[in-house]
N, C-alpha and C positions, 0 to 999 in steps of 0.2 A: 768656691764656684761663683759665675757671674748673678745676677739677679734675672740674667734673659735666656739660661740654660736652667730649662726646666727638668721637674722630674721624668715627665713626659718624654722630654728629651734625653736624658740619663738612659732610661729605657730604653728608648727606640736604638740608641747609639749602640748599648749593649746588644741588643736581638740584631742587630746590622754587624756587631762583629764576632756574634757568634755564628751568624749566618752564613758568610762567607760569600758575597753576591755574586764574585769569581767564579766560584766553584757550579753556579748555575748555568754558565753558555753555553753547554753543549747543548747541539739542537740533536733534537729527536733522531732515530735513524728514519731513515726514507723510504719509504715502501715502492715497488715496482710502479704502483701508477704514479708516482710522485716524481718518480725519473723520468717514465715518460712524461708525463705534462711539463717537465722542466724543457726536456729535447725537443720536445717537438713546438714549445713557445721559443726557444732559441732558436730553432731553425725557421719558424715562418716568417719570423721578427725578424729576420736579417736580408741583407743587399741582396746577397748570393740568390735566397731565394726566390725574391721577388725579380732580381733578375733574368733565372734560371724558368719562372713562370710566364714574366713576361715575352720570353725567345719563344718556350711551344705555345702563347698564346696568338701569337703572328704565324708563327708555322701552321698553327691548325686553320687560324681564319685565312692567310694566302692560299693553301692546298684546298680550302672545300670556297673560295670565293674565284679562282681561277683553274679549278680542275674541269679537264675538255672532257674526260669519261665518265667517273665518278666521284657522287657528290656526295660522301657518307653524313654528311651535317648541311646543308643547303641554307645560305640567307634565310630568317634569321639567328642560326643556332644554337636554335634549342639542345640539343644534346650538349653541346660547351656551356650553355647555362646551366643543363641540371650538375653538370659534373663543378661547377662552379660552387653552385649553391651546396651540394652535397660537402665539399670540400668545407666550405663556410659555416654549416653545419655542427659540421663535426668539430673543426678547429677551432672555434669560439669557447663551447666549455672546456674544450682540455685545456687552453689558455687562461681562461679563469679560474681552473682550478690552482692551475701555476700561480695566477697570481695571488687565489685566498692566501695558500699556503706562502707565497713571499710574506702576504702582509704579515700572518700568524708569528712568522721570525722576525718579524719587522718590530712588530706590539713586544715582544720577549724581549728584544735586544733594546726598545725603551725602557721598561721597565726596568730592566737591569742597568740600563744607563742612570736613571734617576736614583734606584738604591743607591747606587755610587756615588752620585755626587748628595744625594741627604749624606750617608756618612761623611764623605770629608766635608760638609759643610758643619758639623756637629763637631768631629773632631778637630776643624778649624777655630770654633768656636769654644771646645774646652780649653783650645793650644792657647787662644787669647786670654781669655779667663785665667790659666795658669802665669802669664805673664803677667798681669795685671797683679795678679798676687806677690809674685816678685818683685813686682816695682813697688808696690806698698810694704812692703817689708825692708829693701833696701830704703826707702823715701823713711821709715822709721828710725832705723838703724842709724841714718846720715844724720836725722834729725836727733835723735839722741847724742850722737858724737856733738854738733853741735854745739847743745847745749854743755854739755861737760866742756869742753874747748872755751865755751863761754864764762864757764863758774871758774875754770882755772883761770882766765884771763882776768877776772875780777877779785879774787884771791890772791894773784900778783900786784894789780895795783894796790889792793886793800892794804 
């Protein structure tokens, strides 16, 4: 072994391959609020949406800013604010929830990203160590040859 592969590191490599970092990605299963907060951060979060709000938001303000009979919301409306606000309300924590829970897979899938690469950084580190070993054994070997190459070569002149 090298002098910079510790026992520490011995260890750690070992508990990393009996561990299996793999075998940990499965995420949790999903609970009912978890779906919804995902569906409905995908739906507010999108084109369609804000498009789809912004068309009945012009409908409602041309029908109550140009209706000749009645004026169910009148300059300045209020009722399209509270439904605004109400809406705002509401969709901000289920949005947040959405996004704790992304981060929580977010933090798990580092995590296991980092296991991953400590062990192949350890077992990179053993692979070199092992080659270095081989190189010092053949750099032996060659030098012993060598040498015998060299005692025969002076026994023939001798």
């Amino acid at each position: 072994m090298s002098d910079q592969f510790t026992d520490d590191d011995q260890r750690r490599l070992a508990e990393l391959r009996r561990k299996r970092p793999s075998a940990e990605t499965k995420p949790p299963p999903q609970t009912l609020g978890d779906r919804i907060s995902d569906h409905v951060a995908a739906t507010v979060g999108s084109w369609r949406f804000i498009i789809i709000q912004s068309v009945i938001l012009s409908i409602w303000i041309a029908l109550n800013a140009t209706a000749f009979i009645f004026h169910w919301d009148p300059y300045p409306f209020i009722l399209l604010n509270l439904i605004l606000s109400f809406q705002a309300a509401y969709t901000a924590p289920i949005i947040m929830m959405s996004q704790n829970r992304q981060a929580e897979v977010d933090r798990r899938n580092a995590a296991y990203d980092y296991a991953v690469n400590v062990k192949a950084e350890l077992e990179i580190e053993l692979l070199h160590a092992k080659i270095d070993a081989l190189r010092e054994q053949e750099i032996q070997r060659l030098t012993q040859i060598i040498e015998k190459l060299s005692e025969q070569l002076a026994e023939k002149k001798a």
